[in-house]
N, C-alpha and C positions, 0 to 999 in steps of 0.2 A: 504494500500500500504506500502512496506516495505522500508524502505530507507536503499543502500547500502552503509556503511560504512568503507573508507580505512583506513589502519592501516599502511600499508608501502606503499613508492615510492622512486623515486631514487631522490636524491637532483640535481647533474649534469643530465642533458637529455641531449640525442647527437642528435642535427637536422638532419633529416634524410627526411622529407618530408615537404615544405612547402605550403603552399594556397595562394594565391597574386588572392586579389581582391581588385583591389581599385578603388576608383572618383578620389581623390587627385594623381595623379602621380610624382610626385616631388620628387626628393632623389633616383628613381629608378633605375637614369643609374649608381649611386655610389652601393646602394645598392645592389640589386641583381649579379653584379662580384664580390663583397664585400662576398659575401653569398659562392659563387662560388669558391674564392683564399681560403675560409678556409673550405670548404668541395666541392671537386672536386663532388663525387658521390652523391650529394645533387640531390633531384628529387625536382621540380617544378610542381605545377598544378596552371592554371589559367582557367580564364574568357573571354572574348570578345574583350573588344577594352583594357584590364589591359595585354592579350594574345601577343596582338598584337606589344604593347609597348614592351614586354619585349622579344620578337623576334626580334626587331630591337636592341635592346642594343646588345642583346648575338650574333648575326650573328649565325654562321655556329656553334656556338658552341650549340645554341639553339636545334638540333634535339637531343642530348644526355641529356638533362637533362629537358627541357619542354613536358608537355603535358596538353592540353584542359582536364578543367572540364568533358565535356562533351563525351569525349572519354575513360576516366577513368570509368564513372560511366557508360556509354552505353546508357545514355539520351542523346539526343541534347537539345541544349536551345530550349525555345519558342522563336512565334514573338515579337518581343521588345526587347528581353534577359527578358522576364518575369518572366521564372522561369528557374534559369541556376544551382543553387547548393542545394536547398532541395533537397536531396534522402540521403539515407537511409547508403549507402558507406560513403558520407560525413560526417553525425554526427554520424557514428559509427566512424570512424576516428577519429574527435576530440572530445568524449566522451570516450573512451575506457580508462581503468586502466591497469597499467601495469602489474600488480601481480592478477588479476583476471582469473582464467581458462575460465568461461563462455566469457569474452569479447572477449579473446584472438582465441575462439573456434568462434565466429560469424567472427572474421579478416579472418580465415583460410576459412569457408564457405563461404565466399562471393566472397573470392578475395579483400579485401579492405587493405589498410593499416594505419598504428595510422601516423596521422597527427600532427607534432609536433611544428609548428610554422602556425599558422595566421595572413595574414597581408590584412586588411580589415579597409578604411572607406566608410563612408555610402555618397550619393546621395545628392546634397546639399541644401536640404528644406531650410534651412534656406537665404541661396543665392537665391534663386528661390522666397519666400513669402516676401523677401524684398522690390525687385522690385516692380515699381508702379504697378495697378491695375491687380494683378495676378488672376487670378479665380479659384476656388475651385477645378477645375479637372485638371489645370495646378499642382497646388500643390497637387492635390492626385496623380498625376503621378510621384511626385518625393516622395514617402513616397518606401521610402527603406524595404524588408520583409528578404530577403536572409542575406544581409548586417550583420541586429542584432542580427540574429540567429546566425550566426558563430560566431560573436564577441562573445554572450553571453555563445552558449556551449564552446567557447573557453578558456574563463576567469574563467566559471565556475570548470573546468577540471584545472584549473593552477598550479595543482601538476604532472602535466607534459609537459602542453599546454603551448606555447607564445603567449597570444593575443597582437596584435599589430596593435594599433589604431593613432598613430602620424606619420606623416614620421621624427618628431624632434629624435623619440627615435630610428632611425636606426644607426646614431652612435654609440652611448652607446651599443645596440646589437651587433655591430659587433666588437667590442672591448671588450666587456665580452665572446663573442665567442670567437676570436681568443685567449685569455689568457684562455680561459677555452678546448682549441683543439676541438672545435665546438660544444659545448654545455651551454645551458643556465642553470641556477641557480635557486634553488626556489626564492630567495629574489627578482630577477628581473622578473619571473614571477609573482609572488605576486604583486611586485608593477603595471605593466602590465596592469593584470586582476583589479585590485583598478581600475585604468584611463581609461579603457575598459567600466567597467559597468558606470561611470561616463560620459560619453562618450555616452551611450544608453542612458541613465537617461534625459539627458541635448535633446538627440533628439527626444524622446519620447516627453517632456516638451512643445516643438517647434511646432510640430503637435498636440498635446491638444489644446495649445494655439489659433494658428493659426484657427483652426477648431470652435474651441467655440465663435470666433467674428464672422462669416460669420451667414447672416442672410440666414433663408429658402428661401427667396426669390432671390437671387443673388445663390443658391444652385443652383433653380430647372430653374434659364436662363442658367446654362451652358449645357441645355441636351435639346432634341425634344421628344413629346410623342406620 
């Protein structure tokens, strides 16, 4: 397998599409009109109940700049929200390089477009396995799949991607935006993607953990055969 290797990107990125999926909701209603006073023509895609929120912030201003995951890509979620942003539009978006022909060539086939900010935390295993006597399918229901996939191609891509996994660093975001006329920096994506994968690392740890104390026997009560 060949690894493709870049050689240029652009240092300023001007956001121009973001992803809002988040558990944590916090900071959202500052946030996103924050997003909005420094890039009017900013598009919005979201998720389910993170959708929902952020139609209630923006009012009426919501039909011009939101749209569902799921109307983007042409999938609906599953039952549950099981699977809302695996496909194929999604991490072409935020895998794409700027200065590659072939990437640029799958955006034009598909209909997709490069996704330039991610703002994504994950499901709260760690809140959920704390509580007393949780059960193993309690906590595998909250094991996040979509969540660390986009943080991860996010971070990984952070020579043009903002992964964004705190709601503390929406401040600082939007104040290097608006001095930068709506674009992030590598240095701030850098640091980002650092706290990102730090971020997966620590919730990966959580569910190892967790997992490797449950006895087969407390496994095989939480199911009928």
């Amino acid at each position: 397998m060949s690894i493709n290797t870049v050689e240029k990107i652009d240092d300023p990125v001007k956001v121009k599409h973001v992803l809002l999926s988040v558990s944590d909701k916090q900071g959202l209603d500052s946030f996103v009109p924050g997003l909005l006073e420094i890039r009017p023509d900013i598009r919005i895609l979201s998720t389910g109940g993170t959708y929902g929120r952020i139609k209630e912030i923006l009012g009426s201003r919501a039909d011009r700049c939101l749209m569902q995951v799921s109307e983007y890509t042409g999938q609906p979620e599953t039952q549950g929200g099981l699977v809302k942003t695996l496909d194929f539009k999604i991490y072409l978006g935020l895998l794409t390089e700027t200065y590659n022909d072939a990437h640029q060539g799958d955006l034009q086939r598909t209909g997709a477009v490069p996704i330039d900010m991610v703002v994504v935390n994950l499901y709260p295993f760690k809140e959920t396995v704390s509580k007393t006597d949780v059960s193993p399918e309690a906590a595998r229901g909250n094991i996040d799949i979509g969540g660390p996939c986009m943080i991860r191609a996010s971070a990984k891509n952070f020579i043009r991607v903002a992964a964004v996994t705190d709601p503390a660093d929406y401040p600082e975001i939007l104040s290097e935006m608006k001095a930068g006329q709506g674009a992030t920096s590598l240095a701030l994506r850098y640091r980002l993607a650092c706290k990102a994968f730090e971020h997966t690392a620590v919730y990966d740890r959580t569910i190892a953990d967790f997992l490797a104390k449950q006895e087969m026997e407390t496994v095989r009560n939480c199911y009928s055969f």
